[in-house]
ZADO-1210 file (C-alpha; in nm, 4 decimals, padded with zeros to 6 digits):
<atoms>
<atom x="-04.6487" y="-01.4107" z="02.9090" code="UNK" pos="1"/>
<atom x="-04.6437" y="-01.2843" z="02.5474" code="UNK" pos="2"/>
<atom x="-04.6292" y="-00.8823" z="02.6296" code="UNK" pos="3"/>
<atom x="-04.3201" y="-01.0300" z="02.8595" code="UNK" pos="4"/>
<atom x="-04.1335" y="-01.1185" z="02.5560" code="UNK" pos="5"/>
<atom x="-04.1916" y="-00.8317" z="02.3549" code="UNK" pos="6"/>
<atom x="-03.8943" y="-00.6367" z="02.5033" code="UNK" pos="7"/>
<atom x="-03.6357" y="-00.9351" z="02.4234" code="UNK" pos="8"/>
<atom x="-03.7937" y="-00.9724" z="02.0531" code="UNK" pos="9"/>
<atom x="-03.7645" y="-00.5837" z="01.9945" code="UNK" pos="10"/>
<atom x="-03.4353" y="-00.5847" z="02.0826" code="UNK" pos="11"/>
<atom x="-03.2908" y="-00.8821" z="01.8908" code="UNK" pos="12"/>
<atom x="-03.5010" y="-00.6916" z="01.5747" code="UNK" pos="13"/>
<atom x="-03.3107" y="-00.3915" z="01.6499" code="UNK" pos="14"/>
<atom x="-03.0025" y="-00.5740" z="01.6489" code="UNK" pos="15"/>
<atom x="-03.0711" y="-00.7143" z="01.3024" code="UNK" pos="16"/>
<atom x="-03.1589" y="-00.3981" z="01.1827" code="UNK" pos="17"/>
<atom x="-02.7662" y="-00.2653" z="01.3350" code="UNK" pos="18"/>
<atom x="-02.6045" y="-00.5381" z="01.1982" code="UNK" pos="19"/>
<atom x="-02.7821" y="-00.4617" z="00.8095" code="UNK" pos="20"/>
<atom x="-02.7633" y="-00.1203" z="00.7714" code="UNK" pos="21"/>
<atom x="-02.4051" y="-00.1778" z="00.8629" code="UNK" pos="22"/>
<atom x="-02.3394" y="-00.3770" z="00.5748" code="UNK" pos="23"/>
<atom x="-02.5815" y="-00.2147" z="00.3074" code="UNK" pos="24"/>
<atom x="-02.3963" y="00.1206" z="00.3933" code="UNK" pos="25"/>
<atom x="-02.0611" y="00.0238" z="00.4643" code="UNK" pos="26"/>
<atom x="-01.9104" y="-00.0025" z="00.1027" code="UNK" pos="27"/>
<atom x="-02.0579" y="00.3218" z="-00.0206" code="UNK" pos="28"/>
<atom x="-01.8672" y="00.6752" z="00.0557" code="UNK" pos="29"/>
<atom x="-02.1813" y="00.8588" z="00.0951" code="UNK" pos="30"/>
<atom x="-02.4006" y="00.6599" z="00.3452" code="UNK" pos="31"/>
<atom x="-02.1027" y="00.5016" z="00.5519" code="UNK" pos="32"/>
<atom x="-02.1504" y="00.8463" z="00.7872" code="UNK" pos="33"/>
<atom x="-02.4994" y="00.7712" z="00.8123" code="UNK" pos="34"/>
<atom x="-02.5046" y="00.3936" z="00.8451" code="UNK" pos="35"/>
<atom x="-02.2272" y="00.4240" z="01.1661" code="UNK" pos="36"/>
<atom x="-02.4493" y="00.6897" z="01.2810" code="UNK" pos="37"/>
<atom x="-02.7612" y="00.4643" z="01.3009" code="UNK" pos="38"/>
<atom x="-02.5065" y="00.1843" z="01.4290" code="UNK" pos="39"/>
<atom x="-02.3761" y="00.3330" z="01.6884" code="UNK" pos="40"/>
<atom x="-02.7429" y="00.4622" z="01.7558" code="UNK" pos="41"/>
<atom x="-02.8215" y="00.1390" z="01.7776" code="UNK" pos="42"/>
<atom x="-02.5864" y="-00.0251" z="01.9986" code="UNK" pos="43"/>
<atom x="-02.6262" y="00.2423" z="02.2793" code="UNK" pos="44"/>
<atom x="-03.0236" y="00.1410" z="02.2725" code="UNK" pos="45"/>
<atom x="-02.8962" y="-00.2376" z="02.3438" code="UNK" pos="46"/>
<atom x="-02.6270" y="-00.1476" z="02.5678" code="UNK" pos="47"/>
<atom x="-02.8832" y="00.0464" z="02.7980" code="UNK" pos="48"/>
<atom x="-03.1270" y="-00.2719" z="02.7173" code="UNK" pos="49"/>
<atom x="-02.8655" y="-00.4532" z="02.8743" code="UNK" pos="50"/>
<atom x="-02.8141" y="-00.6748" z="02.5667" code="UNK" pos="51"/>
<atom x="-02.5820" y="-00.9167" z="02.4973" code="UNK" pos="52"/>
<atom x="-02.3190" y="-00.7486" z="02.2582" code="UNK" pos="53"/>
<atom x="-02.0930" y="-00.9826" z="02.1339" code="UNK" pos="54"/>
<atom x="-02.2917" y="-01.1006" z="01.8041" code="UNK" pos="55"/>
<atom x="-02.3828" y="-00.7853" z="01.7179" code="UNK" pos="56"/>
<atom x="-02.0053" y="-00.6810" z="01.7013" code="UNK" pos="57"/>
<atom x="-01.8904" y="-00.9564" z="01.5935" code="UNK" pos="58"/>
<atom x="-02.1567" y="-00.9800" z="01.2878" code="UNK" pos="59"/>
<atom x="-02.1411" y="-00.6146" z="01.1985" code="UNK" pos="60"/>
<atom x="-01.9554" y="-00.4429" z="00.9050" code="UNK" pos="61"/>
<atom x="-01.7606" y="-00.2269" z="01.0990" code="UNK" pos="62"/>
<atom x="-01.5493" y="-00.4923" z="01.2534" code="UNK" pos="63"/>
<atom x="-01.5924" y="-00.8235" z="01.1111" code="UNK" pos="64"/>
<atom x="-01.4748" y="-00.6908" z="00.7016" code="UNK" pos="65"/>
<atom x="-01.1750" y="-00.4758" z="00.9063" code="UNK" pos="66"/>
<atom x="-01.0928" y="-00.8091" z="01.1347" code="UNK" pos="67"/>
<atom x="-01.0814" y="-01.0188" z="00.7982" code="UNK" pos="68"/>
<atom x="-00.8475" y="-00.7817" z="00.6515" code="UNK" pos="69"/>
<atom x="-00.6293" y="-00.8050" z="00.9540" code="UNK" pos="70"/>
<atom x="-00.6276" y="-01.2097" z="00.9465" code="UNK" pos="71"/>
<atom x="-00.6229" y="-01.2076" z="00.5131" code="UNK" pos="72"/>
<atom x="-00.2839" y="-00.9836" z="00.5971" code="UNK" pos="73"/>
<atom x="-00.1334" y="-01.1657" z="00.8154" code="UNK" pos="74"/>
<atom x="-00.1484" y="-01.5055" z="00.6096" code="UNK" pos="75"/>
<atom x="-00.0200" y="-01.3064" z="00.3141" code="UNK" pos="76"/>
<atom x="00.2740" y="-01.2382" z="00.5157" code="UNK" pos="77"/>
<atom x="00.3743" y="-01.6122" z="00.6151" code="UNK" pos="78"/>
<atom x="00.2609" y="-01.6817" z="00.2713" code="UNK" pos="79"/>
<atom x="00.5408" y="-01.3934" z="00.1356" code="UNK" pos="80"/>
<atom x="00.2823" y="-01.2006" z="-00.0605" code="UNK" pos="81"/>
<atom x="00.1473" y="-00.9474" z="00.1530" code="UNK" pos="82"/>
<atom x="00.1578" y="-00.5828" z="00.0487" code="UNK" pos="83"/>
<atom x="00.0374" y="-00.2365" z="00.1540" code="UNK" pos="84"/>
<atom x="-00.2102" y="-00.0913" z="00.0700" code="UNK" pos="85"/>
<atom x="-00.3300" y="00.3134" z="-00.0635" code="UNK" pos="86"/>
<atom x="-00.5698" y="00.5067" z="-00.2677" code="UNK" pos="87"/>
<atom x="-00.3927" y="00.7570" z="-00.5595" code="UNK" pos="88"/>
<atom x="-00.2594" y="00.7094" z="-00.9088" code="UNK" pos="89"/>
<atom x="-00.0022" y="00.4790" z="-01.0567" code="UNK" pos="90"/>
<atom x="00.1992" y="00.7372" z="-01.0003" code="UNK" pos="91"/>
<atom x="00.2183" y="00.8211" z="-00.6444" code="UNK" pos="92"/>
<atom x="00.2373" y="00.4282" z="-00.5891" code="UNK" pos="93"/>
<atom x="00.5544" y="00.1854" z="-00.7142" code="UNK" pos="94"/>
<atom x="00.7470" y="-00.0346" z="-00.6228" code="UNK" pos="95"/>
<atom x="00.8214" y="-00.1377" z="-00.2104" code="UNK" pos="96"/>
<atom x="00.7383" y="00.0243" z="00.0931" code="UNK" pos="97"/>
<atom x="01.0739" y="00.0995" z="00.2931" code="UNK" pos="98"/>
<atom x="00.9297" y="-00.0152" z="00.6424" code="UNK" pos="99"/>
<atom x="00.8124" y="-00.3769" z="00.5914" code="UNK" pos="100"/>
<atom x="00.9565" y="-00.4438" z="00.2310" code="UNK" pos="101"/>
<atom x="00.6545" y="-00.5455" z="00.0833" code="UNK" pos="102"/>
<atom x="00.5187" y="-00.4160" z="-00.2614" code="UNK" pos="103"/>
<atom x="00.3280" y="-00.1279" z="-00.2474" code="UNK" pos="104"/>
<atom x="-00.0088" y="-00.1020" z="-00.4250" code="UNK" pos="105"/>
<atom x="-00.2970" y="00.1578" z="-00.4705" code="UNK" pos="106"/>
<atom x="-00.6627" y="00.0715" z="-00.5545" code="UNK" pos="107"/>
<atom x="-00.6770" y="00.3962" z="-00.7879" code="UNK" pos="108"/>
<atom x="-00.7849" y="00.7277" z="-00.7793" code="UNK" pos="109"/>
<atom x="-01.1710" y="00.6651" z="-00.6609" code="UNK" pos="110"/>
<atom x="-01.2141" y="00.6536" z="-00.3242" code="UNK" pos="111"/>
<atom x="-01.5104" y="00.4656" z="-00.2211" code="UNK" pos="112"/>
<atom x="-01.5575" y="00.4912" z="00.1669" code="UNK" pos="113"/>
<atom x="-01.4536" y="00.1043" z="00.2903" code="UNK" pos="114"/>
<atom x="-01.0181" y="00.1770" z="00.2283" code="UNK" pos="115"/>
<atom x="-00.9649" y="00.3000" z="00.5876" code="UNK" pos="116"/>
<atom x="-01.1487" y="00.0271" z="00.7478" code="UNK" pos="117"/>
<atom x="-00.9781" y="-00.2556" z="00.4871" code="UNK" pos="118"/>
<atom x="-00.6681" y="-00.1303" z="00.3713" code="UNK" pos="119"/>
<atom x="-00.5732" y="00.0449" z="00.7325" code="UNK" pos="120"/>
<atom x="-00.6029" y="-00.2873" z="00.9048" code="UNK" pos="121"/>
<atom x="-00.4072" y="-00.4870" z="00.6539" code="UNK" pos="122"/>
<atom x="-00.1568" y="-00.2355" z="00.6556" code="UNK" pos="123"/>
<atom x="-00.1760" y="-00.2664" z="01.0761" code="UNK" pos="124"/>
<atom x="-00.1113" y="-00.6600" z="01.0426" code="UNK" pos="125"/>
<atom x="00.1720" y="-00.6363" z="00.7801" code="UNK" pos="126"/>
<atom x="00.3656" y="-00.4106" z="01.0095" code="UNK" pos="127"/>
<atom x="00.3294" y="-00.5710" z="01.3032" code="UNK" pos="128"/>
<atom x="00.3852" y="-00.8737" z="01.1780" code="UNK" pos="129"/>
<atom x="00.7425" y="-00.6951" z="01.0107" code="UNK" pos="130"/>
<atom x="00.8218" y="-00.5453" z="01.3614" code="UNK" pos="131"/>
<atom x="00.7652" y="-00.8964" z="01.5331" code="UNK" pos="132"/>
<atom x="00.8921" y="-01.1518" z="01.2836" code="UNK" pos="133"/>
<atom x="01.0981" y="-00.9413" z="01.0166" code="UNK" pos="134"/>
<atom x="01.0737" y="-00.9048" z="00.6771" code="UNK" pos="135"/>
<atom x="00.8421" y="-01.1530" z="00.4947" code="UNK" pos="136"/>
<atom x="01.0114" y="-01.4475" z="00.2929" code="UNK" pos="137"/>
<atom x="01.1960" y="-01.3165" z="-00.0621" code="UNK" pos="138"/>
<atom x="01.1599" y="-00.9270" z="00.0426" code="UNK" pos="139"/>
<atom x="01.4848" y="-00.7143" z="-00.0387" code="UNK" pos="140"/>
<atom x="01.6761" y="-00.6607" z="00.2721" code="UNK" pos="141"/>
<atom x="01.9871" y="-00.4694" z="00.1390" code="UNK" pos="142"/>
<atom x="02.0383" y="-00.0878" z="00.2112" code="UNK" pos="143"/>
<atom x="01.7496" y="00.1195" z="00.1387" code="UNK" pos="144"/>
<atom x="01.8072" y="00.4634" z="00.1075" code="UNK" pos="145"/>
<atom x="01.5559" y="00.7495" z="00.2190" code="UNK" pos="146"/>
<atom x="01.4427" y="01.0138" z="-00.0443" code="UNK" pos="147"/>
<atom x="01.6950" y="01.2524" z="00.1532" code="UNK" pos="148"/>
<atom x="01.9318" y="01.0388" z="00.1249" code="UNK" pos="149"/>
<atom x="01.8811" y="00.9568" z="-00.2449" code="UNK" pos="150"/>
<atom x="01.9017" y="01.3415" z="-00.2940" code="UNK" pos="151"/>
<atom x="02.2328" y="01.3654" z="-00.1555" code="UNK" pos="152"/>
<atom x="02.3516" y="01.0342" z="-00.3069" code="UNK" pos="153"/>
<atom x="02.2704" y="01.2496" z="-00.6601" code="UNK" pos="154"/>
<atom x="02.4387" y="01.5202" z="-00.6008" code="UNK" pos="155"/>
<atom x="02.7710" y="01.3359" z="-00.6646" code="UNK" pos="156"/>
<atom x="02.6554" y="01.0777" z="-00.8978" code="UNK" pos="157"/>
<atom x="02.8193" y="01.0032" z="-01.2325" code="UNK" pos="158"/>
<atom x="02.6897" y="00.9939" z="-01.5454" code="UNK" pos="159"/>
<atom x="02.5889" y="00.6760" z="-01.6853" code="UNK" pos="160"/>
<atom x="02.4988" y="00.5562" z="-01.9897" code="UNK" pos="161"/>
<atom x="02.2237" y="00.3257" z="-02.0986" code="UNK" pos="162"/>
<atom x="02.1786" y="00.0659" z="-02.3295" code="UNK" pos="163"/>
<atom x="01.8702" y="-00.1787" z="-02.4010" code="UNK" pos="164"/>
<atom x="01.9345" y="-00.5155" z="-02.4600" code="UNK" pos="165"/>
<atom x="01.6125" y="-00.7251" z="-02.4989" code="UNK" pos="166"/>
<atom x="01.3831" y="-00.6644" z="-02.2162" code="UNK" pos="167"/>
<atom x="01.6507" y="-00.5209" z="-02.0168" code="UNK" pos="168"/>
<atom x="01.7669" y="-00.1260" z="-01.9657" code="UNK" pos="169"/>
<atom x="02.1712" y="-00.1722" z="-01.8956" code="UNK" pos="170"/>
<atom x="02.3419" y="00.1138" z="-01.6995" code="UNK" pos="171"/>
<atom x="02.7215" y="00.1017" z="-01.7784" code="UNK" pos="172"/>
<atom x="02.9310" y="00.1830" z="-01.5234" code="UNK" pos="173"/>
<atom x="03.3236" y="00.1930" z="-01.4717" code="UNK" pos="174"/>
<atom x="03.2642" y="-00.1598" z="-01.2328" code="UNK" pos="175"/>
<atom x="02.9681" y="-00.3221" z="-01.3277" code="UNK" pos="176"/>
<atom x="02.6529" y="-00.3229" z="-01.5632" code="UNK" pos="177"/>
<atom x="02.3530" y="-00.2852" z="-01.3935" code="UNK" pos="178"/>
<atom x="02.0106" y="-00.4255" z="-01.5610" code="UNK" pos="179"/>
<atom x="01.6746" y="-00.2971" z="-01.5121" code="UNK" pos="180"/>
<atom x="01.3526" y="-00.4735" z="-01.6584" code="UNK" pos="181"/>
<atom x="01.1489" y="-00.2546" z="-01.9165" code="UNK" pos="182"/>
<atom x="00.8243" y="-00.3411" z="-01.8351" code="UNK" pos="183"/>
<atom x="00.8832" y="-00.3023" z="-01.4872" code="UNK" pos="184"/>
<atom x="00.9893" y="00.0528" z="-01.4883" code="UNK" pos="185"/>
<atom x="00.7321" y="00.1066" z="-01.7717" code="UNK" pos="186"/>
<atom x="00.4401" y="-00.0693" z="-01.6580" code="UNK" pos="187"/>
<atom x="00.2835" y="00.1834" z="-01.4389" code="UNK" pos="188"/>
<atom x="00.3509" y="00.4987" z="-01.5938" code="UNK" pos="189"/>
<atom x="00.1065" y="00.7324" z="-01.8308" code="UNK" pos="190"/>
<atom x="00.3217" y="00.7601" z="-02.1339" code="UNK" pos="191"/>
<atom x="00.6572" y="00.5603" z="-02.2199" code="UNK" pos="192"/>
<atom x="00.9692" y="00.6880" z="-02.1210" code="UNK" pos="193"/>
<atom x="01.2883" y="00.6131" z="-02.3087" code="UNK" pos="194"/>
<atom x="01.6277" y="00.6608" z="-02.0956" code="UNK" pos="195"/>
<atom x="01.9475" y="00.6898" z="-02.3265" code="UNK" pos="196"/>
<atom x="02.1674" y="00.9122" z="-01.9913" code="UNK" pos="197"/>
<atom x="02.1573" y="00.9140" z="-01.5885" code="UNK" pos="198"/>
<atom x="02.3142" y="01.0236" z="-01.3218" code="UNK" pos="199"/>
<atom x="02.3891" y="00.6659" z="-01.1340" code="UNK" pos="200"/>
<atom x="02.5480" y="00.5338" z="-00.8019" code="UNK" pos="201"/>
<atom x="02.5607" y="00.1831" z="-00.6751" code="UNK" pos="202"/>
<atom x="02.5553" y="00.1409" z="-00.2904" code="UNK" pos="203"/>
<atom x="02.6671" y="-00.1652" z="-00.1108" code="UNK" pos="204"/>
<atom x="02.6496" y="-00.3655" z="-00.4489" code="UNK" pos="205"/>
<atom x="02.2910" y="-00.3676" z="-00.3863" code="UNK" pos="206"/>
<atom x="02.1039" y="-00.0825" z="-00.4834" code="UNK" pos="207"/>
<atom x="02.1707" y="00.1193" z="-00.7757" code="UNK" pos="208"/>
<atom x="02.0460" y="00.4850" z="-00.7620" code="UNK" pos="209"/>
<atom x="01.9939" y="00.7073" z="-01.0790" code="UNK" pos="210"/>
<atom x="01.8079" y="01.0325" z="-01.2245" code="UNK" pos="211"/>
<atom x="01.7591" y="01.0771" z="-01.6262" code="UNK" pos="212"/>
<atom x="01.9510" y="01.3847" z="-01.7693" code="UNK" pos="213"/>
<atom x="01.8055" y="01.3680" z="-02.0590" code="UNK" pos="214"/>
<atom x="01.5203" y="01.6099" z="-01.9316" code="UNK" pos="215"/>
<atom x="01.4454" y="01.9108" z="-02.2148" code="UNK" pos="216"/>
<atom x="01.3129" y="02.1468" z="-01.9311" code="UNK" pos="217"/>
<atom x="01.6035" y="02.2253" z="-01.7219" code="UNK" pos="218"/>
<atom x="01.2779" y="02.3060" z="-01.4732" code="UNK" pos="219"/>
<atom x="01.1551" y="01.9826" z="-01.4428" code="UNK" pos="220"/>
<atom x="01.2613" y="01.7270" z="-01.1656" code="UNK" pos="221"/>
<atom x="01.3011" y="01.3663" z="-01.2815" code="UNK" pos="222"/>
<atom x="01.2378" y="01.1347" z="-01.0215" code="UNK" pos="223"/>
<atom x="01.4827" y="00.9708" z="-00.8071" code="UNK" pos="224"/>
<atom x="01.4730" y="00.5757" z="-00.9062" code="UNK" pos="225"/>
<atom x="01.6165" y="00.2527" z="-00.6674" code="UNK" pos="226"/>
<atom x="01.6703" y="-00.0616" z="-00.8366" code="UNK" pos="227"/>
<atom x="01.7356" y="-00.4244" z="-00.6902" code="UNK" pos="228"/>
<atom x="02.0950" y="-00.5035" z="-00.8477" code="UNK" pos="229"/>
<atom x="02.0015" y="-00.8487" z="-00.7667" code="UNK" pos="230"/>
<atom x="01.6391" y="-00.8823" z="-00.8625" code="UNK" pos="231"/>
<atom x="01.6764" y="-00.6105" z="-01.1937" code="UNK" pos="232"/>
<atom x="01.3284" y="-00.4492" z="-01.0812" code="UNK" pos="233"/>
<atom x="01.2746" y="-00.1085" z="-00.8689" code="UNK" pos="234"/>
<atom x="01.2647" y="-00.0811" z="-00.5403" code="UNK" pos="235"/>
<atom x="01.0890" y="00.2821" z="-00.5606" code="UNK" pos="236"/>
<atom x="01.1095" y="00.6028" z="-00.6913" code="UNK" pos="237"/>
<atom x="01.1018" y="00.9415" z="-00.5266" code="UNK" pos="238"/>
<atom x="00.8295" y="01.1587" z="-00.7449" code="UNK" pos="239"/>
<atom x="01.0059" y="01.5085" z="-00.6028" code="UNK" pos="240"/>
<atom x="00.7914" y="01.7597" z="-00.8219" code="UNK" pos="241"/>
<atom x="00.5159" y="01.6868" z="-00.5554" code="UNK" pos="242"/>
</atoms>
């Protein structure tokens, strides 16, 4: 009787041994390879075993910390504070993501193996979620202009001028004054910026396009910028010297 249950106690050790190594090598960039390797290795040995597979799925890295980032998503999204999510530098990442409205956010330069696993599926649940329900609660809905677009919109822009008032950049144009908070067009770049002229165009009295012209390299390409009239805070901005 005890050699009999040597098989079944082997194979619920091996299954431990899956479901660990799956979570000691899941967060780091270098073993993940290795660690899904001896996973996978692992789960072939219990499928010919003819184990019962649901735990160790279930219990393992590879799905349960991408299924929690799927359900953490979508309750961020009823909640009205769900965002997408990227790896790069402040600034490749600003502002809201055109397809589902939310804002847009990057865990930095460093890439540490887990982001397509966690930031994939919460990026998964946000946009079906967007493409089933619609936007999330208090996301901008007005007109939303590609980067395309925004390039042609430029091309027969006016100049503007700016002003700052408090916390507040103020684009004068001949029908309205548009306002723009500092610290949110500051916030994530490397050095500050100080706009005194633009090129600007409102569209639909709910998104106000502009490019500085106050560049000293007539080489360089200053972004493209979309503000929220409404809100006073960017939408995005099109980076086009990459």
């Amino acid at each position: 009787m005890a050699t009999a249950k040597i098989p079944d106690r082997r194979v619920k050790y091996m299954a431990i041994a899956g479901i660990l190594i799956s979570w000691a090598t899941f967060w780091m960039f270098l073993f993940a390879p290795f660690g899904f390797i001896a996973w996978l290795g692992i789960l072939i040995y219990l499928i010919v075993k003819k184990s019962k597979l649901i735990s160790y799925f279930i219990l393992s890295a590879w799905l349960f910390v991408p299924g929690c980032s799927i359900l953490s998503g979508t309750i961020r999204y009823f909640n009205g504070a769900a965002s997408v999510k990227s790896v790069g530098g402040p600034e490749m990442y600003h502002g809201i993501d055109s397809e589902t409205r939310v804002p847009s956010v990057s865990s930095g330069c460093i890439v540490v193996g887990y982001e397509p696993f966690v930031f994939e599926a919460n990026n998964a649940a946000v946009r079906t979620c967007t493409k089933l329900f619609g936007f999330q609660r208090g996301s901008y809905t007005g007109v939303f202009p590609s980067e395309d677009e925004a390039k042609d919109i430029m091309q027969t822009a006016d100049t503007v001028r700016v002003l700052q008032a408090e916390k507040y950049f103020q684009f004068i144009t001949d029908n309205q004054t548009v306002e723009l908070e500092t610290t949110d067009f500051l916030k994530f770049r490397y050095s500050p910026v100080t706009i005194q002229r633009v090129k600007g165009r409102i569209i639909n009295d709910e998104c106000f396009l502009f490019q500085s012209i106050d560049q000293d390299d007539p080489d360089d390409k200053p972004p493209i910028y979309l503000v929220d009239i409404k809100e006073k805070r960017l939408l995005t901005r099109y980076l086009l010297y990459y």
